[in-house]
C-alpha positions in Angstrom: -235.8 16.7 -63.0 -234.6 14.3 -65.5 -231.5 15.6 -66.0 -230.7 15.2 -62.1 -231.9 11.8 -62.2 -229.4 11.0 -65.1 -227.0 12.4 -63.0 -228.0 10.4 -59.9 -228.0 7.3 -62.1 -224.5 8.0 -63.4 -223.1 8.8 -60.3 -224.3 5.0 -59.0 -222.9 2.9 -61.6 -219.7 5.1 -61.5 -219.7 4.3 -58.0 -220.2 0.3 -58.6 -217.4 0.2 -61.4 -218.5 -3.8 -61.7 -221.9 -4.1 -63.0 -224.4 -6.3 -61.0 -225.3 -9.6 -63.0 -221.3 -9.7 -64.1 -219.3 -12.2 -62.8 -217.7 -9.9 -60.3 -219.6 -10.0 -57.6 -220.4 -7.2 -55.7 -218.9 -8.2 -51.6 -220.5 -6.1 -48.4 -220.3 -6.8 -45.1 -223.5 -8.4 -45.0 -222.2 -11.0 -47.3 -218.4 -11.2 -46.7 -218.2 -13.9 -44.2 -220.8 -15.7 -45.9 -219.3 -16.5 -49.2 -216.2 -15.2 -49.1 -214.8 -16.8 -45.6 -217.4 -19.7 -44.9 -217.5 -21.0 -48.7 -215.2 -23.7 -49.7 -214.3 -21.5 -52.7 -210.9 -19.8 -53.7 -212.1 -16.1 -54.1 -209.7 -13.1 -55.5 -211.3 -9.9 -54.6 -210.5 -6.6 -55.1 -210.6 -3.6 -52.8 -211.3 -0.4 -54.9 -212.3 3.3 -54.5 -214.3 4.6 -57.2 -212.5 7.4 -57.8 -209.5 5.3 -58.1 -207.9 6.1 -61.7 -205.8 3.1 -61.3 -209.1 1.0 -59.9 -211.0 2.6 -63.4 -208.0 1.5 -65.5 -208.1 -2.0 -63.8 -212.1 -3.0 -64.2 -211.6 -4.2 -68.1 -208.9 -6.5 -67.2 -210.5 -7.9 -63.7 -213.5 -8.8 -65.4 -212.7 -10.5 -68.4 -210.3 -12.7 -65.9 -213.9 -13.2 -63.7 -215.0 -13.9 -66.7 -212.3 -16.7 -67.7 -212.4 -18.2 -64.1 -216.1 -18.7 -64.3 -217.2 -21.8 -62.3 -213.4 -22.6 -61.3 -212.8 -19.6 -58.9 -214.7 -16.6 -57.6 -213.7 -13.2 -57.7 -215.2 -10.0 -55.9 -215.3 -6.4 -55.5 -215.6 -4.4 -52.2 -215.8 -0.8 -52.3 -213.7 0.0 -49.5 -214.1 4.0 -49.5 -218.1 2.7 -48.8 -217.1 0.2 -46.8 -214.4 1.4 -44.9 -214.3 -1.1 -41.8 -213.8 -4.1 -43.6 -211.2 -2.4 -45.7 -208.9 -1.6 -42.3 -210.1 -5.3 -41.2 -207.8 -6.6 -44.2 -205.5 -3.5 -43.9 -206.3 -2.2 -47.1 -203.8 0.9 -47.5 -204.4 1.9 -51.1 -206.3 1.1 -54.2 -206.4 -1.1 -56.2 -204.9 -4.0 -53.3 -206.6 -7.8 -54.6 -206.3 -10.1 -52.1 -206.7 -14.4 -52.8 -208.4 -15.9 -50.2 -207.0 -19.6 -50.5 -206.3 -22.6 -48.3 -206.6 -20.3 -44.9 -209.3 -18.2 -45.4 -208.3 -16.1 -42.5 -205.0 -14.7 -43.9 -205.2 -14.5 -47.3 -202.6 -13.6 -49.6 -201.8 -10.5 -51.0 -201.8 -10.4 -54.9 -198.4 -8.8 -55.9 -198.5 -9.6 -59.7 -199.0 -7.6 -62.8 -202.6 -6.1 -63.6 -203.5 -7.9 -66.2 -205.9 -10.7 -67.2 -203.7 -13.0 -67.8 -201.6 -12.6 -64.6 -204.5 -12.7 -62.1 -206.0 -16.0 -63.6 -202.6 -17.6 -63.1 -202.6 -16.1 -59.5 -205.6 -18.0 -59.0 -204.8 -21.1 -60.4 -201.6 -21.3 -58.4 -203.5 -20.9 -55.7 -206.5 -23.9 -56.6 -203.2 -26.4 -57.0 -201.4 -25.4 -53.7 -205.1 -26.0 -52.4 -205.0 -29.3 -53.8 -201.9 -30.7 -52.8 -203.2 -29.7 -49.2 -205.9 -31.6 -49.6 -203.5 -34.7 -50.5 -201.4 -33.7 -47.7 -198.5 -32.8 -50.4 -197.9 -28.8 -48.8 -199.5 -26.1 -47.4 -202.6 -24.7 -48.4 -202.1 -20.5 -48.9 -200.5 -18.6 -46.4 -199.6 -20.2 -42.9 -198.8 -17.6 -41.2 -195.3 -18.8 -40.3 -191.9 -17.4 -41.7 -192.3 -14.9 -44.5 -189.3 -16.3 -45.7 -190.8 -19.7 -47.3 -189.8 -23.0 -46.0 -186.0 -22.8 -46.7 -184.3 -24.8 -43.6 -181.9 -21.8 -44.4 -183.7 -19.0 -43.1 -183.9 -20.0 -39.3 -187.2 -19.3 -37.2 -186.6 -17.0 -34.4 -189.0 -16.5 -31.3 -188.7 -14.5 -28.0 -187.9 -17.8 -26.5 -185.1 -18.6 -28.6 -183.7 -15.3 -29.5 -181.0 -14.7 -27.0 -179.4 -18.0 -27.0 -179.1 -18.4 -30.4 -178.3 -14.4 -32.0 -177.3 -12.8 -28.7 -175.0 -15.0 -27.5 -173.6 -16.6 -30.0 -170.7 -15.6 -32.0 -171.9 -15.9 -35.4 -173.0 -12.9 -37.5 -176.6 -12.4 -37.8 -179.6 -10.9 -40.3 -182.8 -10.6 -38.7 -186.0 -10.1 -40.1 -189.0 -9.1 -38.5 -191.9 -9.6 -40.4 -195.6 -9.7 -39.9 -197.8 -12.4 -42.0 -200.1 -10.0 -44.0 -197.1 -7.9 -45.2 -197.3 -7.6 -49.0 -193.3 -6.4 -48.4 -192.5 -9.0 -46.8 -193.9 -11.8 -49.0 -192.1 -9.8 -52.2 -189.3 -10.5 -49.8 -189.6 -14.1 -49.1 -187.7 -15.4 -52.1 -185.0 -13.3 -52.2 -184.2 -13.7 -48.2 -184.6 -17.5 -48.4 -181.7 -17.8 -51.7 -179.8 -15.1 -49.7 -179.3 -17.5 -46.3 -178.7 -20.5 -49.0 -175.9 -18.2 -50.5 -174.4 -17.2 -47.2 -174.7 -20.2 -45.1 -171.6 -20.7 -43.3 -171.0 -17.4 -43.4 -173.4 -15.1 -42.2 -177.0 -16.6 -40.8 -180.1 -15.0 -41.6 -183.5 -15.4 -39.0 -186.8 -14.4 -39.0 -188.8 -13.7 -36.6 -193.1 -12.9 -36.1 -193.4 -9.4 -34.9 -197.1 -9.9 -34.3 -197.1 -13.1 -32.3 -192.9 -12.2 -30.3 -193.8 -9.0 -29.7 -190.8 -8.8 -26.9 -188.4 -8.5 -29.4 -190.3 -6.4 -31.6 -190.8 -4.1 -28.4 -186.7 -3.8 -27.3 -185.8 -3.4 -31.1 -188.2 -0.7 -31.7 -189.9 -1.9 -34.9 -192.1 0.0 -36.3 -193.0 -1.2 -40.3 -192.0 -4.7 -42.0 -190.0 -5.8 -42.5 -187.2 -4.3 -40.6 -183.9 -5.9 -40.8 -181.2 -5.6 -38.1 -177.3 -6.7 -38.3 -176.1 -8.6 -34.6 -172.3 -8.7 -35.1 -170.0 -11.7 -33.9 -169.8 -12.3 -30.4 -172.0 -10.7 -27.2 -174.5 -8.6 -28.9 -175.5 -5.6 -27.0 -177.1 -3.3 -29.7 -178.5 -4.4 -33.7 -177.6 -2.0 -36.5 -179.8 -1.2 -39.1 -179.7 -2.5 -42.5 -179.5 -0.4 -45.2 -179.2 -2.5 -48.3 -181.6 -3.5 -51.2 -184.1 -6.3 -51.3 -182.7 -8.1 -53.7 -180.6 -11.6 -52.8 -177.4 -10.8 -54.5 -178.0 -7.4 -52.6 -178.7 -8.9 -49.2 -175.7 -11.7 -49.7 -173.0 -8.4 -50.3 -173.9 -6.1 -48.0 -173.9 -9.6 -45.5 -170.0 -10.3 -47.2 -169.2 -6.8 -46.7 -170.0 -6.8 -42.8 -168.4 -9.9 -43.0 -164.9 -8.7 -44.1 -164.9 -6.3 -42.0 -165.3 -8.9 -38.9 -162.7 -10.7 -39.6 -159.2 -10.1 -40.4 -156.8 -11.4 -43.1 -156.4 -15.2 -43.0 -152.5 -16.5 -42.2 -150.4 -17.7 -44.6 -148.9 -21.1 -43.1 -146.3 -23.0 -43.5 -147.5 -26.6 -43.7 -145.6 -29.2 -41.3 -148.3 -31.7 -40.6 -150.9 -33.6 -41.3 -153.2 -32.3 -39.0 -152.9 -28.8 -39.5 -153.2 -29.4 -43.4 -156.5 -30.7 -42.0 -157.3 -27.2 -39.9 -156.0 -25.2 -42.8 -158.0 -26.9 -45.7 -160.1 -29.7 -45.2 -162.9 -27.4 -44.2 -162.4 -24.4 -46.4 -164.1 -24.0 -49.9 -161.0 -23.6 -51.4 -157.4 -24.0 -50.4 -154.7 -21.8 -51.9 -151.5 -24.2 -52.1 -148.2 -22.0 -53.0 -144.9 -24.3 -53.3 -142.0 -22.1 -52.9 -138.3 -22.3 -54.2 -135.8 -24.3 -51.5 -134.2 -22.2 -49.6 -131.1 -22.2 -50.9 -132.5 -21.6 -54.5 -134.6 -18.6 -52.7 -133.1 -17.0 -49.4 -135.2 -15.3 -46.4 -135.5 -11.9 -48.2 -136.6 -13.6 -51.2 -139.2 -15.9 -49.6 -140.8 -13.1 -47.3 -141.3 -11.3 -50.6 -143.1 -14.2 -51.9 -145.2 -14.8 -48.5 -146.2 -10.8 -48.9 -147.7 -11.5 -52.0 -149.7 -14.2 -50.8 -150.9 -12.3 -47.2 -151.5 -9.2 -49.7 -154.0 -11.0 -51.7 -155.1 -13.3 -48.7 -156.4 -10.0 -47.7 -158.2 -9.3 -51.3 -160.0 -12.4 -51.1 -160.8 -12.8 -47.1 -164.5 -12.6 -47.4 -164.0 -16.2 -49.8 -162.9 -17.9 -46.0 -160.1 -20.2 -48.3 -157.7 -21.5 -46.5 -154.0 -20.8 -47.6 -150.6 -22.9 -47.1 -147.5 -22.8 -48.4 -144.5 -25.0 -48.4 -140.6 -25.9 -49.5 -139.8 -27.5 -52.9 -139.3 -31.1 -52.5 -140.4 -31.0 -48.8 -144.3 -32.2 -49.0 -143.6 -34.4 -52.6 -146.9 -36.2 -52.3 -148.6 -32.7 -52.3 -146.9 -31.8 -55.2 -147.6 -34.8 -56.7 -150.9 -34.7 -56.2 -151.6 -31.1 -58.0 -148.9 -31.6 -60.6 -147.0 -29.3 -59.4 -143.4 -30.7 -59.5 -141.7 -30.6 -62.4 -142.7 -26.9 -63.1 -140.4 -24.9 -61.8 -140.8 -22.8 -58.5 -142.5 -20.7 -57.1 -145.6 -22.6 -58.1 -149.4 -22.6 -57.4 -152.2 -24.5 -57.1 -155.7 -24.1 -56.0 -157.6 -27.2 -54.2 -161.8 -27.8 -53.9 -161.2 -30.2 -51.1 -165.3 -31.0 -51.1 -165.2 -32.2 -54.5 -161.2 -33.6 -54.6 -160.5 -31.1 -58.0 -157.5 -29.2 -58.4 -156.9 -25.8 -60.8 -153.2 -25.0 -61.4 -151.8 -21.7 -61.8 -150.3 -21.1 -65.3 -149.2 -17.6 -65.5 -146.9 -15.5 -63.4 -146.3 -16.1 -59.6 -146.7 -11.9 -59.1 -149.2 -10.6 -57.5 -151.2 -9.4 -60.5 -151.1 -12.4 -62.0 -152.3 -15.2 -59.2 -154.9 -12.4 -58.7 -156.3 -12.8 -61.8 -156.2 -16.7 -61.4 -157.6 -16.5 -58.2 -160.3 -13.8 -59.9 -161.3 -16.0 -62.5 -161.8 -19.0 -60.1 -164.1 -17.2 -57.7 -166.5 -16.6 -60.7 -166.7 -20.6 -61.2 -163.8 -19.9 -64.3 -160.6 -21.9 -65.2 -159.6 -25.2 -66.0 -159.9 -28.2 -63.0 -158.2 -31.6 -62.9 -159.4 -34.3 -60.2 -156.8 -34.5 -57.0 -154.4 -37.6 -58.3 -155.7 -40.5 -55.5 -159.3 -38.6 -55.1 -157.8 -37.9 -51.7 -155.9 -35.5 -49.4 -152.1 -36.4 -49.9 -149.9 -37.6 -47.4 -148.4 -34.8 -45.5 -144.9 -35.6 -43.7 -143.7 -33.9 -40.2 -141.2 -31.2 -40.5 -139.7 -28.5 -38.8 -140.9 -25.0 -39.2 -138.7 -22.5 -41.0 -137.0 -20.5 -38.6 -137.0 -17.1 -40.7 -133.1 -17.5 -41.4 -131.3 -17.5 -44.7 -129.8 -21.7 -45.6 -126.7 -22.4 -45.3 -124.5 -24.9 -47.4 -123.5 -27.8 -45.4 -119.9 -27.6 -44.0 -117.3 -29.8 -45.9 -115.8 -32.4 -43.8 -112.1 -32.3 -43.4 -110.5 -35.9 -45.7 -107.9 -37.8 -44.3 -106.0 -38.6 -47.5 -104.0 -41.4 -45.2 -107.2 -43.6 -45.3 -107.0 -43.7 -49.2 -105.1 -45.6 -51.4 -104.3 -43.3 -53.9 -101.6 -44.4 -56.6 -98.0 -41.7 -57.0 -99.7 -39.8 -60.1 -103.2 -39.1 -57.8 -101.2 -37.8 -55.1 -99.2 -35.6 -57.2 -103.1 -34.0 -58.5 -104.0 -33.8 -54.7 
């Protein structure tokens, strides 16, 4: 008989894993709403099993950070296997899953940080200051229920209202995420989308859309877990592919690029013969690729198409970069020259303009295709040497004819009419 009760006795406080007069307090449904929902308190709390090897391993670390929070936050237990309907209330799907109950008491936050004391009391702190710049009216207090993707004006809010007219039918290329606000996914998530629209704006636009509150969408597109995250391709959109890449930013940003390279096609290498389409071809690129080829007497049709190859070859390498890239005729755009330091070098020459901030890199090695690749290489990982644009300003470019594709031809001699000249006996005689 005494034996059993042991048993019986062990088998409760096994069950409890917190004891009672601890400062992990013990949460029911009888008492939930009451202090947990109702209180002005932040609480953490914990949703365990008791035969949870991970919820065992986790009980020394939970309480001693109850214990360190002591009259600053609360922090609970719930024994979801015994109290299984408030569990699925929070959609609970495995154990150990802490939730902080901050600012909105209705949709708390899911704790995605490491198990240890010291992680869970920082957890809770950040969540008592985002409480209290609320309170001064300096942010939002816990989750709002809006965009899993932060507040980035980069990530673009998408509704059933406002989805067609702004992914369907427009001709930009588009990420969407659907997302629901109590994901834990989708919240790891958040950062990494928000620097990944920052990294690709102009280029690709990410959304994200509420699959609980515009269910339409989340109805035609079939989602069934969060997030999901679909590819719209440029133009009318009839269909979404799925994506398949990681979570990470720099992950999200190339498999965008790569979708993006293949949308588009090389850019054209262009002759420059005006001042407006300098404008077109540069002004609003992030770079502009400025080649400065031989006259064409110096450098003949076969010659120059060689060159022009070279620079549509690698126009291709680098297509996903958007630059824009020119070329022109020694001596026929001098301020250009001028203004890049290229004259005076010899041609073929090269230079490479940030028109945004008026800075200029200049190519040093060969003019061959390996070696303005490796220039161009180096610059699109923020290397090389820059020099400011001489005037801080885009250079005067004159009007001029377009080459015709021809080879140049030497300009005829005209015939001299030795009659007009006064020449004495002895330059005659030389004549």
């Amino acid at each position: 008989m005494i034996r059993v009760l042991c048993l019986v006795l062990f088998a409760a406080d096994s069950w409890a894993l917190y004891p009672s007069r601890g400062n992990v307090v013990e949460l029911t449904p009888s008492n939930f709403d009451s202090q947990v929902i109702k209180g002005d308190e932040i609480w953490i709390v914990e949703f365990f099993a008791p035969w949870c090897g991970h919820c065992q391993s986790l009980v020394p670390e939970y309480t001693k950070a109850a214990n360190a929070l002591k009259g600053i936050i609360k922090m609970g237990a719930v024994n979801a296997d015994e109290h299984k309907g408030l569990a699925g209330q929070y959609e609970v799907r495995g154990f150990p899953t802490i939730k902080i109950f901050g600012g909105n008491k209705n949709k708390p936050e899911d704790y995605q940080g490491s198990r240890t004391a010291e992680a869970i009391v920082n957890a809770g702190l950040t969540a008592a200051k985002a409480k209290a710049k609320a309170a001064l009216g300096g942010g939002s207090g816990g989750s709002s229920g809006g965009s899993s993707s932060g507040s980035s004006s980069d990530v673009i809010e998408l509704t059933d209202s406002n989805f067609d007219k702004l992914v369907l039918q427009s001709d930009d290329l588009w990420l969407v995420e659907f997302f629901a606000p109590w994901c834990g996914h989708c919240k790891n998530l958040a950062p990494h989308w928000s620097k990944a629209a920052t990294e690709l704006k102009g280029k690709v636009k990410l959304g994200a859309l509420d699959a609980t509150v515009h269910k339409e969408k989340a109805s035609i597109y079939q989602i069934q877990g969060y997030p999901t995250i679909k590819f719209f391709g440029s133009g009318l959109k009839s269909s979404a592919e799925e994506y398949d890449g990681g979570r990470t930013s720099s992950e999200i940003v190339q498999w965008a690029l790569d979708k993006l390279a293949d949308s588009i096609s090389a850019p054209e290498v262009t002759q420059i013969i005006s001042q407006d389409q300098f404008k077109e071809q540069c002004e609003q690129k992030p770079l502009c690729v400025v080649a400065v080829l031989p006259h064409i007497l110096d450098c003949q049709s076969e010659c120059r198409n060689e060159y022009i190859k070279i620079l549509t070859e690698l126009g291709e390498k680098f297509k996903k970069k958007l630059w824009g890239w020119i070329w022109a005729e020694a001596g026929a755009q001098v301020e250009l020259e001028n203004a890049v330091d290229i004259g005076g070098f010899g041609y073929p020459a090269m230079a490479v303009i940030n028109p945004k901030k008026m800075k200029y890199s200049i190519l040093r090695g060969s003019f061959s295709k390996d070696g303005i690749y490796e220039f161009l290489r180096d610059l699109s990982y923020g290397k090389g040497n820059t020099a400011p644009v001489k005037g801080q300003a885009i250079p005067t470019i004159l009007t001029s004819e377009p080459w015709d594709g021809k080879d140049g031809e030497l300009p005829l001699e005209e015939d001299i009419d030795l009659s007009d000249i006064d020449l004495d006996d002895s330059s005659k005689d030389e004549l």
